[in-house]
Structure formats: structure tokens, C-alpha cells
N, C-alpha and C positions, 0 to 999 in steps of 0.2 A: 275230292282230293284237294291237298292245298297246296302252296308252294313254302316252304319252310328253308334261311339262312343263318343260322349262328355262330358266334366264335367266343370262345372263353377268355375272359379276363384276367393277365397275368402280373404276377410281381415278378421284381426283375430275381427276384431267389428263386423263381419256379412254382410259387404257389397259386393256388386259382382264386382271385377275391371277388368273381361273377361272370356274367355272360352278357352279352350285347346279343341281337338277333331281330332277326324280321321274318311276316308270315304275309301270305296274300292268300284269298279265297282262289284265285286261278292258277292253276297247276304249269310248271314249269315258266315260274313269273321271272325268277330269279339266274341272269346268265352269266358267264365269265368277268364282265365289264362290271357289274352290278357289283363281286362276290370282291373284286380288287377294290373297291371302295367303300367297301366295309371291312376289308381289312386294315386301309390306311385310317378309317375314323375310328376303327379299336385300336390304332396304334397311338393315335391322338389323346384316348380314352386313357387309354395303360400309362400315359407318360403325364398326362394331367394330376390323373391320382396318384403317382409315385411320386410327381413336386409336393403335392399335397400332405401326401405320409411324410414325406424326407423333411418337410418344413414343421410337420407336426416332430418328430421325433428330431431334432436340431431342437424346439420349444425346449421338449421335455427334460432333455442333455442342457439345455440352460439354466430351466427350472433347479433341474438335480445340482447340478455345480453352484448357482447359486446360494444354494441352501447348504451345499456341502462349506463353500467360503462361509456362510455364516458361524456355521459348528465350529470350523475352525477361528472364527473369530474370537469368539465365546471359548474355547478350549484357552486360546492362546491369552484371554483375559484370565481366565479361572488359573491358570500357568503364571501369570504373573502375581492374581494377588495370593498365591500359594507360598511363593517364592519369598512376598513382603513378609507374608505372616513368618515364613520359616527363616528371614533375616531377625523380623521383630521379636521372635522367640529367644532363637539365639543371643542377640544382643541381651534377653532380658534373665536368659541363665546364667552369660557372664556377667552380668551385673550379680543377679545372685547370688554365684558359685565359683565365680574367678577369684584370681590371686590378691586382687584387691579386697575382698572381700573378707579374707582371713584376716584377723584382727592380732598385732601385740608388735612389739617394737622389741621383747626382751630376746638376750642373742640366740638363746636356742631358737628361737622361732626364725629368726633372720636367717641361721643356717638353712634353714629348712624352706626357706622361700630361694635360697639360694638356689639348693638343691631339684626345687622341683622347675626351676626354668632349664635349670643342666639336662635334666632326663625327659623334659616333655617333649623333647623332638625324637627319641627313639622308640622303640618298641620291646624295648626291655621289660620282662616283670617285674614287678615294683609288688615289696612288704610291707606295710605298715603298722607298725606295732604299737599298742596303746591303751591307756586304760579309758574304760566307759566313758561316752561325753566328752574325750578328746579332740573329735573334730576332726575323724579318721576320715567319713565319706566325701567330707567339704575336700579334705587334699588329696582325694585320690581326682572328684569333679573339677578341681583345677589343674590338676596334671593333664586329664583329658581336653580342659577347653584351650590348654597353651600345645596341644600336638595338632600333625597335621589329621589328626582323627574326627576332631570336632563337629563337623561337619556331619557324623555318622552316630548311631545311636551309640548311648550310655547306659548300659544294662546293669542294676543289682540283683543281685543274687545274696536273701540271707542264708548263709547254711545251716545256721542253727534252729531256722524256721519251720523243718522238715523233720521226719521220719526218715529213717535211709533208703526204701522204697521210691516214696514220694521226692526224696531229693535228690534219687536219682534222671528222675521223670522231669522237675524242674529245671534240672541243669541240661540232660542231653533231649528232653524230648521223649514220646512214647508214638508209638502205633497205635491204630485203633483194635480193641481187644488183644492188649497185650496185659492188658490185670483186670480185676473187677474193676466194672467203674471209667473203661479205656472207652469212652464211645468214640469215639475219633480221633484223630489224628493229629498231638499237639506238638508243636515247635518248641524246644526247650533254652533257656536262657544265652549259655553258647550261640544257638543259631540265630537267635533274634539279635544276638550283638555282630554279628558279621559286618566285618568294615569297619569295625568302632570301638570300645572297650568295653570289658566287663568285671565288674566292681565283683567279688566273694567278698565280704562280710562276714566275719566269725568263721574263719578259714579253718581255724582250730578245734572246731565242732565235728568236722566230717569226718564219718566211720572210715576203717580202715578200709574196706572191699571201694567205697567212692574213691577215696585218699587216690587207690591205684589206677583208676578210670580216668580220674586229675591229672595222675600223671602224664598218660598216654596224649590228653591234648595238650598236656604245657609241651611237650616233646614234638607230636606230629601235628598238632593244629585236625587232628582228627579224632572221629566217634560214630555210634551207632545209637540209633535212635532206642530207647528200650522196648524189647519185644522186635525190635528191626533188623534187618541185614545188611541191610544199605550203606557203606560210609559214607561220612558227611565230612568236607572239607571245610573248616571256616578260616578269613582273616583276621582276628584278633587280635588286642593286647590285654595281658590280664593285672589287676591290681586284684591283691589281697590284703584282708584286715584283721586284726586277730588282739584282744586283750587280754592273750595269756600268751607266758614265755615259749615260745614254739621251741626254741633250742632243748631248753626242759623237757618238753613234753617228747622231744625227740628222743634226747639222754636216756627218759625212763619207757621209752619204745610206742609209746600212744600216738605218735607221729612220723611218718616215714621219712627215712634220712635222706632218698632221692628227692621223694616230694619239694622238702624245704628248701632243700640246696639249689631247682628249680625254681620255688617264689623267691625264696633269698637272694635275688641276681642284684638287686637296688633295695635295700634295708632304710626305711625310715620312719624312727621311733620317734613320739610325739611326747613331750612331758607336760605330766599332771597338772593343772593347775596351781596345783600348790607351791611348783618348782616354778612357777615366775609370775610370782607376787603383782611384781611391777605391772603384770599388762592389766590385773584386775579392774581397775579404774577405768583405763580405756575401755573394754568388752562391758562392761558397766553403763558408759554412757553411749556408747554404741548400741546396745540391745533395749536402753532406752530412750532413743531417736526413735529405732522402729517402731516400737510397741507404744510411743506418743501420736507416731503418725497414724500408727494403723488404728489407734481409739479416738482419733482427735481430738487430743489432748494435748494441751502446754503444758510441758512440765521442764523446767529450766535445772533440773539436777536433783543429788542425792546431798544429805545433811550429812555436816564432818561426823555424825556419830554413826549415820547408816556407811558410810564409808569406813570407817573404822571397822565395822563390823565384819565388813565383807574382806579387807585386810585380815584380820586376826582370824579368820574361820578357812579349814581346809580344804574345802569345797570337793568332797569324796565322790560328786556327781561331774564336778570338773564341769568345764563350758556351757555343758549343757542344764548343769542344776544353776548356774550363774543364768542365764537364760530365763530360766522356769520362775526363779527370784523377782526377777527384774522383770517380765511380764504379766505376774502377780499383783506387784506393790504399783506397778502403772493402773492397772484396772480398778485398782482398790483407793490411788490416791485421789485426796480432796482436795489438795493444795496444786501450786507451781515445785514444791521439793518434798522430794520422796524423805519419810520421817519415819522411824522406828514401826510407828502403829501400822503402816503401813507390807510389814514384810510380811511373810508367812512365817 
């Protein structure tokens, strides 16, 4: 026979993490006196190893926070240079796309710059009527960079880009397997402008069944996704663009007369290039500034006969065939002044 004493080792939660214990070959070795001081040396034991844990896990709770104050170091850096970039953007769309940027000194246009600082602080829709290469999107981009929207995305939408199917999917969004072709689940233009504005382009394009779908969010700022059930609320403001007479197209019924009266809230018609002469020369030597810098190239102006030229011709592409011109005869020129040979 032997004499055997043990007591289990305790965390202070109740769990057992070993045993302490003694044996002697002579049988009843171990008496009352003995058995009280191996309880006080396991209680020595129990409280050793629980500074020991309690000091390791306080480490690991260091360690963790630690590392966690790093991420967020690093977050709150990646947060800042997020922020430069999307100051540097911005600044570099309004240099692009801002009010400065629209070019011509002749009064129709004055009005029109009037005009769009009066209505960029509301949320009104805004028409814009014009022929081709008027320079319809630049002022609807500057209506949006002078409101308090700026801030928030700039969504276009071309209407006449689609099928009516497909451009109903673009504008409100689809479910997945809501047509051949739906693998998933797309957000459609509306929702990606939430918060912000959304440019339609060629507003005059859209079938009649869209026409009334249009209407319901110029009216409730709501829609359903196509193939969905769900309404979707958005905040938006909407500009529309159109180079054909909506009123017309109303008259003879290819346009709904709620629709227009809807975008018709703020009407502003753009005239053709032809109707102000006077700013040709500016928009002339302003599109080539650009198109010198971006070839780097010195080229110190256009010759009185290339000037004449661009006076006396009606420019049926409007600002934008003045553009296409003028970064033509840059790429082409051999000289410091753009000369005849050099047009297209």
C-alpha cells in the first residue's frame, strides 16, 4: 500500500489546468497537518499561474490594440489621402467643366451664364435645348459644379444610346434574371446619381412606355428596379438635353405633354454657333491653347485668312466641329501660325 495526497489546479472561472500531489511508499504517511499545507502551497500555485495568465493575456490585449491603433493609423492616412485626391479631382473637373470654362463674351451667352448661377442653388429641372455640339453637357456640368450637389456624383445618361428594353435597365436598374442576359443584379443610372445630378441627353429619343416611367420619378423621386418589386427612393436633380423642338414633338403627340411641362420647369436654349459670330475667334484661340499644350507645341495663332475662313463658314457641327478644326490643324501645323494648308 502507499500513501497518496492530491488536489486539482484551479482557474479562478472554475476550470481545472492540473494537479499538484504527493505519494510515499508507507501507508497512512499523509495526516491533517500535512493535507492543510498542500492546500496553502496549491493555493500559492493557483495564484502564481493566474498572475502569470492575467500578465500574459493584458500582453496580448496590448499586442491587439496595438496593432489595432496601427490599422487605424493607416485607415485614417488612406482617409486623408482619399480626401486630397477627391479635393484634387474636384478642383480639376471645375477647372474643366466650370463656368469659367464655357467660352464667348456674345450676350446670348452672357444671359446664359447669368442664368445658370440664378438656378444652380435649387433643385429645379432644368431643359436644355440645342442643336449638335452646342455645348449642352459642359452647362448642364456647370450647373451641377455651382449647386450645393457637387460634392455627389454626376451621372449621364444617353437616351438615344439604348433600345427601349435596354434603356429601361440603364436608367432604373434590373434584377438578376429579369431578361436574358440579367446575371445579376445592376444599379441603374437614377440610383448611382443619388445625392447628386443626372444629365439625360437626347431626352427626346425616349419611347413613349419609358417617356411615362420618367415621369413617375420627376414626380415621386421613385422607381422599381426592372424585373423588381422593391421601390427605390432617390435624391436627385435632373437635367435634360434634347436637339429637337420638344414643344413640336409634343404638338404632334411623340412627346408627352405632362413629361415636358415636368423638364420644362427652367428652359435653357443654347444658340448655334452661327448665331454669335463674334465669339468664333475666342473659342478658336482657346481650343488652341489646349491642343498646343497638350502637343507641345508653340503655335502663336491663326493667319487673317484661316480666320476669315472660320468667320465666313456656318459651322453646322457648332463648337464642337470648331474643336475637331482646330485640333486638326494643331497636329498638322509646321509653323508658330496655323495657315490654310493646314485645316482639314
Amino acid at each position: 500500500m502507499v500513501s497518496y495526497l492530491g488536489f486539482p489546479l484551479v482557474w479562478p472561472n472554475g476550470e481545472v489546468f492540473g494537479t499538484i500531489c504527493v505519494s510515499d511508499t508507507k501507508e497512512n504517511e499523509y495526516g491533517e497537518k500535512y493535507e492543510t499545507l498542500m492546500l496553502q502551497f496549491k493555493e500559492l500555485v493557483e495564484a502564481h499561474f493566474t498572475l502569470l495568465y492575467q500578465n500574459y493575456e493584458l500582453q496580448d490585449k496590448t499586442n491587439r490594440l496595438q496593432k489595432s491603433l496601427q490599422e487605424v493609423k493607416f485607415l485614417y492616412e488612406d482617409l486623408k489621402l482619399e480626401k486630397e485626391k477627391t479635393k484634387t479631382l474636384t478642383k480639376a473637373l471645375e477647372d474643366k467643366y466650370g463656368l469659367g470654362n464655357i467660352v464667348g463674351k456674345n450676350h446670348k451667352m452672357q444671359a446664359i451664364y447669368d442664368l445658370i448661377e440664378d438656378i444652380s442653388q435649387s433643385d429645379s429641372t432644368v431643359l436644355i435645348q440645342g442643336e449638335s455640339g452646342t455645348g449642352k453637357e459642359l452647362i448642364a456640368r456647370a450647373i451641377h459644379l455651382l449647386s450645393p450637389r457637387k460634392e455627389r456624383p454626376f451621372v449621364v445618361a444617353n437616351c438615344s444610346a439604348y433600345a427601349q428594353n435596354l434603356l429601361e435597365s440603364e436608367l432604373f436598374g434590373h434584377e438578376k434574371g429579369a431578361f436574358t442576359g440579367a446575371i445579376r443584379r445592376k444599379k441603374g443610372r437614377f440610383e448611382l446619381a443619388d445625392g447628386g445630378t443626372i444629365f439625360l441627353d437626347e431626352i427626346g429619343e425616349i419611347p413613349s412606355t419609358t417617356q411615362l416611367l420618367l415621369l413617375r420619378v420627376l414626380q415621386e423621386k421613385k422607381f422599381e428596379r426592372v424585373g423588381g418589386e422593391d421601390t427605390l427612393k432617390v435624391d436627385i436633380r435632373v437635367i435634360a438635353a434634347t436637339n429637337r423642338n420638344l414643344n413640336q414633338e409634343m404638338m404632334e403627340g411623340r412627346f408627352r405633354e405632362d413629361l415636358y411641362y415636368r423638364l420644362n420647369v427652367i428652359p435653357i436654349t443654347l444658340p448655334p454657333l452661327r448665331e454669335r459670330k463674334d465669339d468664333v475667334p475666342l473659342l478658336a484661340e482657346y481650343f488652341l491653347e489646349i491642343y498646343s499644350n497638350a502637343n507641345s507645341k508653340y503655335i502663336r495663332g491663326f493667319s487673317e485668312e484661316v480666320m476669315q475662313i472660320f468667320l465666313d463658314y456656318d459651322w453646322p457641327g457648332n463648337v464642337r466641329e470648331l474643336q475637331n478644326v482646330a485640333e486638326h490643324a494643331v497636329i498638322l501645323a509646321k509653323g508658330e501660325v496655323i495657315t490654310e494648308i493646314d485645316l482639314p
